[in-house]
C-alpha positions in Angstrom: 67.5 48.2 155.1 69.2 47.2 158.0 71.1 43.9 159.1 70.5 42.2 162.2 72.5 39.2 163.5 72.0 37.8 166.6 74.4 35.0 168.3 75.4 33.6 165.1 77.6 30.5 165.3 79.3 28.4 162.0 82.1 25.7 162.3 83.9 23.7 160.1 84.7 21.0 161.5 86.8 21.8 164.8 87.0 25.5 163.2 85.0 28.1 165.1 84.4 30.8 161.9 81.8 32.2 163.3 81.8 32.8 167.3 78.3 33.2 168.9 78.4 36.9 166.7 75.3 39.7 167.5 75.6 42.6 164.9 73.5 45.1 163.4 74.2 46.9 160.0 73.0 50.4 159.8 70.4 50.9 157.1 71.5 52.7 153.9 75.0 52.8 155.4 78.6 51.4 153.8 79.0 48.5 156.6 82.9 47.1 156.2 83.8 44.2 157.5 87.6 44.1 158.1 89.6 41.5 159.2 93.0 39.2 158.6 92.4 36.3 156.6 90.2 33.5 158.4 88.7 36.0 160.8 85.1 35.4 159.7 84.3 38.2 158.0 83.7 36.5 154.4 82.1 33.5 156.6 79.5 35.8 157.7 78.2 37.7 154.7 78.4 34.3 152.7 75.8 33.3 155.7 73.7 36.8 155.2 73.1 36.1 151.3 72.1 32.4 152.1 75.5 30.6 150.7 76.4 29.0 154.0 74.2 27.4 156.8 75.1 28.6 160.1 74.8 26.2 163.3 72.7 28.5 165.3 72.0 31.8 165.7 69.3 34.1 163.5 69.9 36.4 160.8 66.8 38.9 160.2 67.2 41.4 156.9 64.7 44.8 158.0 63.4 42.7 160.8 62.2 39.9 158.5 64.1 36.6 159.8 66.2 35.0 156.7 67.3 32.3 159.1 66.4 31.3 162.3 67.9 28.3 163.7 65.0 27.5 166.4 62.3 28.5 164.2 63.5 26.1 161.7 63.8 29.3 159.1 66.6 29.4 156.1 65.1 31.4 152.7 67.3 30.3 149.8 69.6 33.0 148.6 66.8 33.9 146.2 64.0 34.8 148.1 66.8 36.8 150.2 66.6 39.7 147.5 70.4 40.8 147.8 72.6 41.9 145.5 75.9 40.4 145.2 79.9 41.5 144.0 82.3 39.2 144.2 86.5 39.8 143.7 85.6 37.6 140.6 84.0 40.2 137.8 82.1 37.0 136.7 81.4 38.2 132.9 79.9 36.0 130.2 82.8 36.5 127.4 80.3 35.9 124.7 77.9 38.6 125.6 77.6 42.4 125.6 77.6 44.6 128.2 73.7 45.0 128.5 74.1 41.1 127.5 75.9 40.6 131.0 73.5 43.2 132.8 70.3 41.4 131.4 71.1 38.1 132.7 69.7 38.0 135.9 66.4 39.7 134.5 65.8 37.0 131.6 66.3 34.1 134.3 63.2 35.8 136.4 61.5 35.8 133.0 60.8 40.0 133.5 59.2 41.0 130.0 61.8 42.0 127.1 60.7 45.8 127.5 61.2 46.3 131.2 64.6 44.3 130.9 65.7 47.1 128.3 64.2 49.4 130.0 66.3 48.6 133.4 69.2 47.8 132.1 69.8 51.7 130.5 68.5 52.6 133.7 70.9 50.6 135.7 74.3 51.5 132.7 73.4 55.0 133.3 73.6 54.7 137.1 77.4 53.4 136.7 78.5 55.6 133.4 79.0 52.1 130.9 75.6 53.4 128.7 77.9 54.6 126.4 79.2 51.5 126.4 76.2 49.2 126.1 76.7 47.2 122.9 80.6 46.8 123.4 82.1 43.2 123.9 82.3 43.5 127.9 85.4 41.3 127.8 87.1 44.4 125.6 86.7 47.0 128.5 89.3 47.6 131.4 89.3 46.0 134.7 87.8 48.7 136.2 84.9 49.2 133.8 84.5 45.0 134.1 83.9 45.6 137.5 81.4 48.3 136.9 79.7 45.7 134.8 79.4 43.1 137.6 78.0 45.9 139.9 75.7 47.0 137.5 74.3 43.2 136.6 73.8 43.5 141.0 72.0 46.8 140.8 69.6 45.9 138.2 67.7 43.2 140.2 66.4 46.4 142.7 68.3 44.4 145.5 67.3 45.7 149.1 70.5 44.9 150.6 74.0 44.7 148.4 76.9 42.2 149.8 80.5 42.9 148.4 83.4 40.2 149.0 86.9 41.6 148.2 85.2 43.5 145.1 88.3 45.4 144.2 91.5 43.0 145.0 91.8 42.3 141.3 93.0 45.8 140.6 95.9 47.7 140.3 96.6 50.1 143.4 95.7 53.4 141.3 92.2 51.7 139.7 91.5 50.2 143.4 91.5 54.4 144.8 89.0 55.4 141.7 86.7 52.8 142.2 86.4 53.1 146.0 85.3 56.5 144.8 83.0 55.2 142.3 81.2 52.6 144.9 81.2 55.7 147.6 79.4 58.0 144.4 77.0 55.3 143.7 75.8 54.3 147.6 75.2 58.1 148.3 73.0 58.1 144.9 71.0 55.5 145.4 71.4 55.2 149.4 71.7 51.8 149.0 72.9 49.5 152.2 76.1 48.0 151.0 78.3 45.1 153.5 82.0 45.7 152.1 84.5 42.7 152.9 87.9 43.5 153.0 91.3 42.7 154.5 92.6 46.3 153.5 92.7 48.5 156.0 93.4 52.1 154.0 90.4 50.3 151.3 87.9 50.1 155.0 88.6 53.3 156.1 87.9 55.6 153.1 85.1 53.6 152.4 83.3 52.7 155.6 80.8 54.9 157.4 81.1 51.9 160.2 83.9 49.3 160.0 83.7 46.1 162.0 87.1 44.6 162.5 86.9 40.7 163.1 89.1 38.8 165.1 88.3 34.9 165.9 84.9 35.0 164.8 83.8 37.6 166.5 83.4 41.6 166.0 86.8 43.0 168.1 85.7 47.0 168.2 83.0 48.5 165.8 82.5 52.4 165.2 83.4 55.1 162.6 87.1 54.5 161.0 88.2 57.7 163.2 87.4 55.5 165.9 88.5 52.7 165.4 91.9 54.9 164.6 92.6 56.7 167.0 90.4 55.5 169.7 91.1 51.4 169.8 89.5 49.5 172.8 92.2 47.1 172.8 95.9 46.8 171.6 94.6 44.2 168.8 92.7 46.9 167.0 96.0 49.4 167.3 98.3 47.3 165.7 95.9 46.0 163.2 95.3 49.6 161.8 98.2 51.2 160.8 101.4 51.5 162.8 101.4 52.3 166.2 104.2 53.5 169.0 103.2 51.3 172.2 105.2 52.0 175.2 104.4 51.7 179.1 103.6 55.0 181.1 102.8 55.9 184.5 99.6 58.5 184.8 98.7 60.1 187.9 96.3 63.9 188.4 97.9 66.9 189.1 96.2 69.3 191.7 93.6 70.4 189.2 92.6 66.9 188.2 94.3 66.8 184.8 95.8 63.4 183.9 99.7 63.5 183.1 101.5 60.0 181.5 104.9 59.7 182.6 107.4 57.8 181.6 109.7 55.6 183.7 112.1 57.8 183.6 109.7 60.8 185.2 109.6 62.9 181.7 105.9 64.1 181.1 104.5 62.5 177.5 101.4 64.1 177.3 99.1 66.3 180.0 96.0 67.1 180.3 92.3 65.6 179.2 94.0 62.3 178.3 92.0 60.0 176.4 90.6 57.1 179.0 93.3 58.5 181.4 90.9 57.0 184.6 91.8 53.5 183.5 94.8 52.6 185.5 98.0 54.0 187.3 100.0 52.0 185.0 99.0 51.7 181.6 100.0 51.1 177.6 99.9 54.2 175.4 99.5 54.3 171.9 101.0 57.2 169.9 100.3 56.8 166.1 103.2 57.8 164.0 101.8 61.0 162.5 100.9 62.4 165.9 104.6 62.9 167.0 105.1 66.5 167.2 109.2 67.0 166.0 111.3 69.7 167.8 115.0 70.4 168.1 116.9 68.8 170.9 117.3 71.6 173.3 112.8 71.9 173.4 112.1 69.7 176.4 110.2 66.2 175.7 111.3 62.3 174.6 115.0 62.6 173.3 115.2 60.4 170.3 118.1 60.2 167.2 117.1 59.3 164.1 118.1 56.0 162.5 116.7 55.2 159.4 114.4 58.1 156.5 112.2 56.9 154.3 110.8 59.7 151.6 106.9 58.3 151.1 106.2 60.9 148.5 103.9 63.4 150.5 106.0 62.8 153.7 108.5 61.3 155.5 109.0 58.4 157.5 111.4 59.0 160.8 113.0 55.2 162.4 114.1 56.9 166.0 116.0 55.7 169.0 114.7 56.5 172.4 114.8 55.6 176.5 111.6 53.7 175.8 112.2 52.1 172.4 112.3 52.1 168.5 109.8 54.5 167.8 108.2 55.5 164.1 107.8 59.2 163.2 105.9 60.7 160.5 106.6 64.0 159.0 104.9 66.2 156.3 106.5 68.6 154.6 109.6 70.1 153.5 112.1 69.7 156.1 115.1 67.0 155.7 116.5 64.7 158.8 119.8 62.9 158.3 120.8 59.7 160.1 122.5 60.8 163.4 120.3 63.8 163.8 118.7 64.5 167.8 115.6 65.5 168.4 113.1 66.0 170.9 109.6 64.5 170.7 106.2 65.3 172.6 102.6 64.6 171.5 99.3 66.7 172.0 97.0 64.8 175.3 94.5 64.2 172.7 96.7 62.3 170.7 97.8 59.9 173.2 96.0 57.0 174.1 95.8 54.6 177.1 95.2 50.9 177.5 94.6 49.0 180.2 98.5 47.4 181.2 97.2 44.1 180.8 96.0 45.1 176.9 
């Protein structure tokens, strides 16, 4: 069930949310929409399910147009057939938990047998059956949350639209159910658009991420992409950390690319990633890709200013020619403020902008 957008436009007054956006959302695919606050990404899935009116554009849901400005199209949300999950569990206090799940089924008047019948069904798919006849207002958060998926799921949606479904949990609860929602689309293969502003939340989750900027999609791909392979210095700094300084590359006589510094020391040599852009150019050098080595082992001096122990590894504040840069180490070796070292990085793990990025 893929998602097709094409130039989709929606202001607010003098606010552009939505820039003239063109899109398509793999079928049966977890589709994340990333983005700081205000970028448009909640704008346009509210415009997918039918809950805001865009200016222009066309939205078309398997390649059945939902909205098309020029061909006067706009299907209410409920001829749409999505299913929806909101950071809000939404849960009727007063009513069970097949109570809550039924709802939607008893407003479209489905007979009282198939309701029971696909509400088990649906309870069974997200492990509350157990729970069925419980108050849902005495289960956890996280089990709440399973109840407002569920009461999604049980309307057979084609396409299923998630706002910030998990920013009302606790850190630990937020990992499990990211599990639980990556369990469930792989079960049922459903096509799933996940809005969040969480960056480690979009890439464990996403098979594609989107990252918005200004209303429109800034880079799109797989999260090791989008990661390690940014197309601009936006996309860098926006996930994770990242070491940006300026190098010099040039080829050596067998045409492999070497960055230099200004200094002359070699960074990185070899197959270079986008080493062909320029002479001069940005690199990016994330944090854990750093490889540590006493201060005798040729590569970028550096003396360490600040550790931070992050449980499963360490984090390294150094001083260097070309800057403040951030180190991450794994395992059981301990630095000390003061300490020199040397650093280099893999040509694989170093990436180049264009100088103007």
């Amino acid at each position: 069930m893929s998602v097709r957008v094409e130039g989709l436009t929606k202001t607010f007054g003098p606010l552009r949310a939505i820039d003239n956006l063109s899109v398509t959302f793999q079928s049966g695919k977890i589709s994340v929409l990333l983005g700081a606050s205000g970028c448009g990404k909640t704008t346009t899935l509210r415009c997918i399910a039918g809950l805001e009116h865009p200016d222009k554009g066309e939205i078309l849901i398997d390649d059945e147009a939902v909205y098309a400005s020029e061909r006067g199209i706009d299907q209410p949300p409920e001829k749409r057939r999505l299913g929806m999950v909101f950071q809000s569990y939404a849960i009727w206090p007063h009513l069970t938990v097949e109570g809550n799940v039924a709802m939607p089924l008893k407003a479209q008047k489905v007979p009282r047998d198939e309701i029971a019948r696909r509400v088990k069904e649906t309870l069974g798919i997200v492990g509350l059956l157990a729970h069925a006849e419980k108050s849902a207002m005495k289960l956890s958060g996280g089990q709440q949350q399973r109840v407002s998926i569920a009461r999604c799921l049980v309307g057979n949606p084609r396409l299923i639209l998630m706002d910030e479904p998990l920013s009302n949990l606790d850190a630990k609860l937020r990992v499990e159910m990211r599990q639980e929602i990556r369990h469930l689309q792989e079960r049922i293969g459903a096509t799933i658009l996940f809005v969040t502003h969480d960056q480690e939340e979009a890439m464990s989750l996403g098979d594609e991420i989107f990252l918005f900027d200004k209303g429109q999609v800034v880079q799109k791909g797989a999260p090791e992409d989008l990661y390690f392979r940014p197309v601009v210095r936006y996309v860098a700094e926006f996930l994770g950390k990242a070491n940006l300084f300026r190098v010099s590359v040039r080829l050596d006589g067998e045409g492999a690319a070497i960055a230099a510094l200004p200094s002359g020391e070699v960074i990185a040599k070899g197959n270079i990633r986008d080493a062909h852009i320029s002479r001069e150019a940005l690199c990016m050098v994330r944090p854990e890709s750093w490889n540590v080595r006493s201060s005798d082992q040729p590569g970028l001096p550096a003396e360490v200013n600040e550790v931070m122990f992050v449980g499963d590894r360490r984090e390294l504040r150094v001083a260097t020619p070309i800057g403040p840069q951030t180190v991450v180490t794994y395992g059981y070796e301990r630095f000390r403020i003061g300490d020199r070292l040397s650093l280099s990085v893999a040509a694989d793990q170093a990436h180049l902008f264009q100088s103007e990025a």
